[in-house]
LUMLUMFI-260012 format. One record per residue (C-alpha): x, y, z; residue number from 1; residue in one letter. Coordinates in steps of 0.1 Angstrom, whole numbers. Each point is the difference from the previous one (the first is absolute). Layout:
# residues N
REC c1 c2 c3 num residu
REC X Y Z NUM A
...
END
This chain:
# residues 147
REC c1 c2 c3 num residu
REC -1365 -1289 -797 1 X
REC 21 -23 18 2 X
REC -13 -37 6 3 X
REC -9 -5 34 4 X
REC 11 -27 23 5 X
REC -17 -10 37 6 X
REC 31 -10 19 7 X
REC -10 -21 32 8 X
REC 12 0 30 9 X
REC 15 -39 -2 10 X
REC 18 12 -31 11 X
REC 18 28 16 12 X
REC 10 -21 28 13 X
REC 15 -30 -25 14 X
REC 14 24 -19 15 X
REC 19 12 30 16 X
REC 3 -26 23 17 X
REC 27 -24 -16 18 X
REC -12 -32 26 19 X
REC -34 4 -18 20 X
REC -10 -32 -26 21 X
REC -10 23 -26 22 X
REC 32 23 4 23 X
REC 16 -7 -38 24 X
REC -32 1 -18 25 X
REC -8 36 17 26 X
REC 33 14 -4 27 X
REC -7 -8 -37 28 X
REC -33 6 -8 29 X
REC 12 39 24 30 X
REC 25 4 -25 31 X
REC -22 -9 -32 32 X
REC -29 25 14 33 X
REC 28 28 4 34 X
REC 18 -7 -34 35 X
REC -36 6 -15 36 X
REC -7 30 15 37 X
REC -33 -6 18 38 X
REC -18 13 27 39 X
REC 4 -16 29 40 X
REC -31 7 27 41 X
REC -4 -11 36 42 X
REC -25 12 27 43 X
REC 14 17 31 44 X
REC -15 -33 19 45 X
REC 22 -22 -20 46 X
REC 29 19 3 47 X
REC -3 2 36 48 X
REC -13 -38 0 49 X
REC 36 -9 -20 50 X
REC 20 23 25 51 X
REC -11 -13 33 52 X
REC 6 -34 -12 53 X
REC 36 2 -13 54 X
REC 8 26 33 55 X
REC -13 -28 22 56 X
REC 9 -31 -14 57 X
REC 34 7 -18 58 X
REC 14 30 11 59 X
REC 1 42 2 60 X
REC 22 6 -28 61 X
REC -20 -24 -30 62 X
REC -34 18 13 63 X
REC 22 38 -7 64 X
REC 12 -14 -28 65 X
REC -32 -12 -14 66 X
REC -18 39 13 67 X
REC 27 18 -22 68 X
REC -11 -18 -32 69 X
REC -41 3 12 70 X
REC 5 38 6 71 X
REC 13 6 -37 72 X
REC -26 21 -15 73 X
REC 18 -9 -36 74 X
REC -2 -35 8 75 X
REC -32 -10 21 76 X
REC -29 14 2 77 X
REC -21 3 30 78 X
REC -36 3 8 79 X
REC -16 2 30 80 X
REC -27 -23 14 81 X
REC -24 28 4 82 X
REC -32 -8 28 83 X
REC -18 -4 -31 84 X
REC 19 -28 -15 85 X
REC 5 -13 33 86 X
REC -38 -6 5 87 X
REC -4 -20 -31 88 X
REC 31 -17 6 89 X
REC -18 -10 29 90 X
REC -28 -7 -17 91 X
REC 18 -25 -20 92 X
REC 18 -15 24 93 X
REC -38 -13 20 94 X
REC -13 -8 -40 95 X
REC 19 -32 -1 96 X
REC -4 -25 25 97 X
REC 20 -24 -21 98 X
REC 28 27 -2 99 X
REC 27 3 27 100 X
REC 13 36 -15 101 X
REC 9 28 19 102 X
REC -13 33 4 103 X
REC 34 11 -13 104 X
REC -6 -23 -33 105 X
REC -33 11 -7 106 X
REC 10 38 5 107 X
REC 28 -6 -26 108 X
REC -31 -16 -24 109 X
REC -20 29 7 110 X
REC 26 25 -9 111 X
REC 10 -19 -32 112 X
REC -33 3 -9 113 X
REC 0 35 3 114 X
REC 37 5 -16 115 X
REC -8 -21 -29 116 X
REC 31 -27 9 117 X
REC -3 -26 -20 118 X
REC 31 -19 12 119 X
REC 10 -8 36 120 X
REC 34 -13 12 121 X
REC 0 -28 29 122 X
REC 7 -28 17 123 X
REC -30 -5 28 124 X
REC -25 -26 -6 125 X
REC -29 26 6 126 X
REC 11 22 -26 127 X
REC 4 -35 -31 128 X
REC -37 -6 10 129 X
REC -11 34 -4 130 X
REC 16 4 -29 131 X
REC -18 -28 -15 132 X
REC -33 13 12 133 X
REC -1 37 -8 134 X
REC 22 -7 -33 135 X
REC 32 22 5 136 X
REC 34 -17 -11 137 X
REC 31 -8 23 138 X
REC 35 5 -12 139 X
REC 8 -29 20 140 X
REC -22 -21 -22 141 X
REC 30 10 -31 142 X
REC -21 33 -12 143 X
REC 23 20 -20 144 X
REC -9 34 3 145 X
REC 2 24 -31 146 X
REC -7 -27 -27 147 X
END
C-alpha cells in the first residue's frame, strides 16, 4: 500500500500560487512527494477551501489549473467530509479554547485519523501546531517520504 500524505489546503495554494512565501519549498517538496509515488489525500472541504482562495485572490485560470491536478483520481485522493466527520470536526473545533483551528482543520484531523495518514503536507500555522499535538509529521518540516 501506498504511503499516505494529508495535503492541506495552504500547500496547494503555495504550490500554485508563485507570489506565495513558501512557493520554492512547495514546488519541491510537490515534486519529491510525486517522484516517490505516494498518496496524496485531501478532503473535498480543502479542495474547495484551496480553490475559492486562488479563484478569488489570484485569478480563474491558477484555480482551473489547480482543479485539473485535484480531480486526478491517479494522483489525489479525495474523501468527503461526511455529516459524521463533520460533527466531530466540530466537536474539536469547541474542545480547544486555546486553539484558533478551523472546522476545516479539524475535519482534515479527523479524517487522517480515520485514513491512517501519518504525514501531512502544509504551510498554515494551524496545521504545524496540530501536528505537534496529535503527532502526524509534515513534509514541510524536511520528512522524506519512503525512507
Amino acid at each position: 500500500m501506498k504511503e499516505r500524505v494529508f495535503v492541506d489546503a495552504s500547500a496547494w495554494i503555495s504550490i500554485v500560487y508563485r507570489k506565495d512565501k513558501y512557493h520554492q519549498e512547495a514546488k519541491a517538496i510537490y515534486q519529491r512527494l510525486l517522484d516517490s509515488d505516494v498518496l496524496l489525500m485531501v478532503t473535498n472541504w480543502v479542495a474547495y477551501e484551496a480553490l475559492s482562495f486562488l479563484k478569488s485572490r489570484v485569478g480563474y485560470a491558477p484555480a482551473l489549473s489547480l482543479y485539473e491536478v485535484l480531480t486526478d483520481k491517479e494522483l489525489v485522493w479525495w474523501e468527503d467530509v461526511t455529516p459524521d466527520i463533520e460533527g466531530k470536526a466540530v466537536e474539536i473545533f469547541w474542545r480547544y479554547e486555546d486553539k484558533t483551528w478551523g472546522i476545516v482543520d479539524c475535519a482534515s484531523l479527523i479524517v487522517m485519523e480515520i485514513m491512517g495518514c501519518q504525514y501531512a503536507f502544509g504551510f498554515d500555522h494551524h496545521f504545524v501546531e496540530a501536528a505537534e499535538q496529535y503527532g502526524f509529521v509534515l513534509e514541510a518540516d524536511g520528512l522524506t517520504t519512503g525512507s
